[in-house]
C-alpha positions in Angstrom: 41.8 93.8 73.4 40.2 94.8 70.2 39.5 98.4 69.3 35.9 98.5 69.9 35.9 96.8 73.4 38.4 99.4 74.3 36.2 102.2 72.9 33.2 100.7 75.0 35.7 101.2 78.2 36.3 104.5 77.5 33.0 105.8 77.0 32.1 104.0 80.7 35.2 105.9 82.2 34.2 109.0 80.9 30.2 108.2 82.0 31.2 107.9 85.7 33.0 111.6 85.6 30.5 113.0 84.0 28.6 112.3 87.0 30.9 112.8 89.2 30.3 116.5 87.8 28.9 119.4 90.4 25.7 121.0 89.4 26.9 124.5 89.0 29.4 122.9 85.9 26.8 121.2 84.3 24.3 123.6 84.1 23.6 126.9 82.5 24.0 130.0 84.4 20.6 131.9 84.7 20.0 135.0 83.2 19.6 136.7 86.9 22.8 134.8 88.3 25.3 137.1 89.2 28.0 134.8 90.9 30.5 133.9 88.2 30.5 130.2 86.8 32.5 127.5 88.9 35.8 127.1 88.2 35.9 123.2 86.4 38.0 120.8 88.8 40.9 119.2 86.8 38.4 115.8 86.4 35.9 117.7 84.9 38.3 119.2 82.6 40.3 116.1 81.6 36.4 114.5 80.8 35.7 117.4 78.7 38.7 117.3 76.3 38.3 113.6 76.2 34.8 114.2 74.6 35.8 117.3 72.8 38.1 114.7 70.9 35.8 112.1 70.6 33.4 114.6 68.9 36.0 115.9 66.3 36.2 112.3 65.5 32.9 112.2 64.9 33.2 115.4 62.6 35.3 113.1 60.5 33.0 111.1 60.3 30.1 113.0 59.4 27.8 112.2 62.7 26.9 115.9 63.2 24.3 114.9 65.4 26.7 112.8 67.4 29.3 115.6 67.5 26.8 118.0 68.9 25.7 116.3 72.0 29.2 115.7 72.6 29.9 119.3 71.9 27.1 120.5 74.2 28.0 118.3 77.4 31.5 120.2 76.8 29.9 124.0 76.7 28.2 122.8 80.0 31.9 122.8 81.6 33.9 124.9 79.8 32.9 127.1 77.0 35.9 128.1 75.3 36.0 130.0 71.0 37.4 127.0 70.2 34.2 124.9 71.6 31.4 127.8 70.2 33.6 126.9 66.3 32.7 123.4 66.5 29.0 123.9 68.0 28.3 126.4 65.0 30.0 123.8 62.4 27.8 121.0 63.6 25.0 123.8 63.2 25.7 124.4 59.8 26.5 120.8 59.1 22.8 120.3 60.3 21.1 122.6 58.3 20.6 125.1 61.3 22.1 128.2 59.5 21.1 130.8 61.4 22.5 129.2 64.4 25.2 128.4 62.7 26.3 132.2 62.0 25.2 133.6 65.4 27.6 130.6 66.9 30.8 132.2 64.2 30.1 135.6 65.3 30.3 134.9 69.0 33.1 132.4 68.7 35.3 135.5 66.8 34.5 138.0 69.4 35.6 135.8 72.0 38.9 134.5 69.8 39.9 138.1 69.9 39.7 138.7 73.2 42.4 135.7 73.9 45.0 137.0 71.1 46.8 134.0 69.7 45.5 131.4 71.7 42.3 131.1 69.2 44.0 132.4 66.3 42.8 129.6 63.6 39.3 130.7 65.5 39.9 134.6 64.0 41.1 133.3 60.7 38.2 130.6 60.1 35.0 131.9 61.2 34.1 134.6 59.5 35.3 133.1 56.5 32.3 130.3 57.2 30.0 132.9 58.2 29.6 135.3 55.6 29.6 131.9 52.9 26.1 131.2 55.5 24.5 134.6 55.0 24.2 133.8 50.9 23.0 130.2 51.9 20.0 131.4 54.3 16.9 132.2 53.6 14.6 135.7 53.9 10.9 136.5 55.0 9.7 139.8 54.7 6.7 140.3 56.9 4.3 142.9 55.4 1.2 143.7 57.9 -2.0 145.6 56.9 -4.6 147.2 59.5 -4.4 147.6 62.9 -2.3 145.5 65.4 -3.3 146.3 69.1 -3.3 142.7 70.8 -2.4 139.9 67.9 0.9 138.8 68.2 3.0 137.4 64.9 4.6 134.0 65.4 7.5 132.2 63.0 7.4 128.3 63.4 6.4 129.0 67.1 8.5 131.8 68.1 7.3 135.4 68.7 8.2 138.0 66.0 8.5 141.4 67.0 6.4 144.0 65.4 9.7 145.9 65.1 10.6 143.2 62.4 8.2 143.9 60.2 9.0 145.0 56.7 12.1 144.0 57.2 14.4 141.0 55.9 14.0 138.0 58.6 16.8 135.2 58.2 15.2 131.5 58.3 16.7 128.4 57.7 16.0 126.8 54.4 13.2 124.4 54.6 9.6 124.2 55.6 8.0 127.0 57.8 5.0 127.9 59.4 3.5 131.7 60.6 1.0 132.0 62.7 -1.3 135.2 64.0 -2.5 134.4 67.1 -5.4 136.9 69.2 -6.0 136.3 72.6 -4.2 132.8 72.1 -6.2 131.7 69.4 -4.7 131.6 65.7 -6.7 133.9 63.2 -4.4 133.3 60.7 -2.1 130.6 58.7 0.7 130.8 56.1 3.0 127.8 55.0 5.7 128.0 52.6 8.8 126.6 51.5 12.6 128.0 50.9 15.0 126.9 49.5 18.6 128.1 49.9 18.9 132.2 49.2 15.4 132.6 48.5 13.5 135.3 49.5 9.6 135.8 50.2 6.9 138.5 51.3 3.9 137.4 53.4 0.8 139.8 53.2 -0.7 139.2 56.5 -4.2 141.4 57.3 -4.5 142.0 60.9 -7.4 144.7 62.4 -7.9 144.1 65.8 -10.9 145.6 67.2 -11.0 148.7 69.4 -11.0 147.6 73.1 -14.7 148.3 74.3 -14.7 151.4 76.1 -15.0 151.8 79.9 -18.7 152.6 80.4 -19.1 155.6 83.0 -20.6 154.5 86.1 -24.0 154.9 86.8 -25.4 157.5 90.0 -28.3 155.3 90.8 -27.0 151.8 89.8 -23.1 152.1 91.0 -23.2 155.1 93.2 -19.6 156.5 94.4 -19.1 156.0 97.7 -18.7 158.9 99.9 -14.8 159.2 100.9 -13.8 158.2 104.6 -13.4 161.0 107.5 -9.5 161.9 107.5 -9.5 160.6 110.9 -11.9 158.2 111.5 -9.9 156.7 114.7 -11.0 157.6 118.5 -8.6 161.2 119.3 -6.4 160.8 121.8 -7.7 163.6 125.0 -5.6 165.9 126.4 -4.8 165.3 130.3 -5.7 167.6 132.7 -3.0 166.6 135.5 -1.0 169.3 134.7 -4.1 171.7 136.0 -4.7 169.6 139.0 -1.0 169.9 140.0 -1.3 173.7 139.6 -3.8 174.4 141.3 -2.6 171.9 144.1 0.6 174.3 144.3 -1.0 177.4 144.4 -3.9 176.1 147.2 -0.8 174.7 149.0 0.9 178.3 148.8 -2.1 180.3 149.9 -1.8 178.1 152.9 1.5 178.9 153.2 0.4 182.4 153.2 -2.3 182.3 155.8 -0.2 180.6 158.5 3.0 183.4 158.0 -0.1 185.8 158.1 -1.5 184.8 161.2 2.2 184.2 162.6 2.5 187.5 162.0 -0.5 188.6 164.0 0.3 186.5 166.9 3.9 188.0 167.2 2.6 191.7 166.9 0.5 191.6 169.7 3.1 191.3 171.9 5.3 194.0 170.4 5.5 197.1 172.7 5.1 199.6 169.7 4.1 203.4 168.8 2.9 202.2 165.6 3.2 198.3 165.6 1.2 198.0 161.7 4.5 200.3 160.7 7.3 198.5 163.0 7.9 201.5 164.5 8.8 203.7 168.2 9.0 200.0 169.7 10.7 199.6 172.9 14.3 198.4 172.7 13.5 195.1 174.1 10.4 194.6 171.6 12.9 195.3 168.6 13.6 191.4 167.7 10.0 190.3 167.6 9.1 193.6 165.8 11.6 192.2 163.1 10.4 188.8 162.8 6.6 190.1 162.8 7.9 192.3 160.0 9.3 189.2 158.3 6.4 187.2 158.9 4.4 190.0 157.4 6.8 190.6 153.9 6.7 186.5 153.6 3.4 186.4 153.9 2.5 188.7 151.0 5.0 187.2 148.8 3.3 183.7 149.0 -0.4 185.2 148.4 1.0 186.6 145.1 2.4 183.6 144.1 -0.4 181.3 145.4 -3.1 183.2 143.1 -0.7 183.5 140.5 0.0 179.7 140.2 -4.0 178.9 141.4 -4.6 180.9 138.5 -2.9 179.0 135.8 -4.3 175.7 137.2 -7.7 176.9 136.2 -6.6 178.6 132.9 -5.1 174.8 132.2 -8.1 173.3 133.5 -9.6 175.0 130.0 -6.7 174.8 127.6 -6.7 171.1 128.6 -10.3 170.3 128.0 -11.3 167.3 126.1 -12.8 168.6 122.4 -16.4 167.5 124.4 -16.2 169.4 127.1 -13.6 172.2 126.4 -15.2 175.3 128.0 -18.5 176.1 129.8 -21.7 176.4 127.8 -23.6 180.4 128.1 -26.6 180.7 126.1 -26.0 177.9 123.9 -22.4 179.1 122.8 -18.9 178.3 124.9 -16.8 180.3 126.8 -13.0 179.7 127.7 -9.6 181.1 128.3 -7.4 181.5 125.0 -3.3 182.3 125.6 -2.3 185.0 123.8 0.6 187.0 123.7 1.8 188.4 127.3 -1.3 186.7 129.0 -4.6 185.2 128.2 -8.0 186.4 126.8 -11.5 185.3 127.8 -13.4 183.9 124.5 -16.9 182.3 123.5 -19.6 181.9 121.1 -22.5 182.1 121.9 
């Protein structure tokens, strides 16, 4: 079996694991994702050290291109300082040098964190990124006027406004800025760097004042008036508690009138000296006198009560009066029953 045939073989094996791969491996966690990454399943990880070789082999060979897609489909399942080195060599190999030291700088602060498992990690990347940082190139926005909504962009990508006036790494090469308002470009530089070169762009940006917020007109735009605090139906007090008091206290002046008149019935037939007093009755008169006396004392207890409870049926009669129709009207004013303290005053306007 020659070399190449075998090669082609390879490449298919490794095809079907790749998609034999679960989502969460092959793709990028999102920025909101909290769940930590999926550990890789022992296919997955024998597929990504099979391609991890293949694209040090390609290194070799000078396919940077080649290595890097490689490289990439590897990150995807595991991303390990050893991985980041080679992404940022094919980077730098590609002329992508400010990836390139971004990629060195990560790849050495993860190294660090394993120890001695990515020592030649430590010892070879920032050798290969501070030998970038004389390679790379420099613009040096400088803005005049007034910036309020134009934005500043550098071959498509958003600048900050904090950047300006200060030293912006580029890759050497062709580039392109751009001042956009409202999405539409008002401005255009090209230029073209070379390796360690440096260059200041005058850009002249005065954005017009936002037009101010006329004030509104009385007769044309009139401010409606502001809604009633409680515009809803209110809900009526209920005057059942009245009607049940003044139920109780008709009921107990009834009460009343019958011990009363029982009274009067049994005293007629006491044989008394004084029969209103109870007293000089004869000896065989003495029981009824007692119970007529009894009827008499009950009597008077329940007419106190009765008025007394009739009483505060018609004072809640008042206090429970819907807002319409809360006391009687005298001479154009209102009269009514107000609690106060240690019993209840008779008010109106009139």
């Amino acid at each position: 079996m020659t070399s190449s045939l075998r090669q082609i073989l390879r490449a298919i094996s490794l095809l079907f694991v790749l998609l034999s791969l679960s989502a969460p491996a092959l793709g990028q966690p999102s920025a909101d994702d909290s769940a930590e990454q999926v550990e890789p399943t022992k296919e997955e990880l024998a597929a990504a050290r099979g391609l991890f070789t293949e694209a040090k082999d390609l290194e070799t060979e000078d396919d940077w291109a080649g290595a890097l897609a490689k490289l990439e489909i590897v990150a995807k399942v595991i991303l390990t300082p050893q991985v980041r080195f080679h992404v940022a060599l094919c980077h730098e190999h590609l002329g992508r040098l400010v990836e390139a030291i971004n990629g060195f700088e990560l790849a050495v602060q993860e190294a660090k964190a394993l120890g001695s498992k990515a020592r030649a990690v430590v010892e070879n990347a920032p050798q290969r990124a501070e030998k970038l940082r004389e390679r790379v190139a420099q613009v040096q926005l400088r803005v005049t006027g007034k910036v309020r909504t134009s934005k500043i962009f550098i071959d498509g990508r958003a600048v900050s406004l904090a950047l300006v006036d200060t030293e912006i790494p580029v890759d050497p090469g062709r580039h392109v800025i751009e001042v956009k308002r409202d999405g539409t470009v008002t401005d255009t530089r090209e230029l073209e760097l070379g390796e360690g070169e440096s260059e200041e762009v005058e850009l002249a940006i005065d954005d017009p004042e936002p037009p101010p917020t006329p004030d509104p007109d009385p007769i044309r735009d009139p401010i409606p008036p502001p809604p009633p605090p409680d515009s809803g139906p209110k809900e009526q007090p209920s005057r059942v508690p009245a009607y049940i008091a003044a139920g109780a206290g008709v009921a107990i002046l009834g009460g009343a009138a019958v011990t009363f008149a029982l009274r009067e019935a049994t005293i007629a037939n006491v044989r008394c000296f004084d029969p209103e007093n109870y007293t000089g009755c004869d000896p065989e008169d003495e029981d009824t006198a007692a119970l007529a006396e009894t009827y008499d004392l009950t009597s008077k207890v329940l007419l106190g009560v009765g008025a007394g409870v009739l009483a505060t049926g018609v004072v809640l009669w008042f206090v429970l009066a819907p807002d319409d129709d809360a006391a009687p009207s005298v001479a154009g004013g209102k009269v009514g029953l107000v609690p106060v303290p240690g019993g209840f005053q008779l008010r109106g306007t009139f």
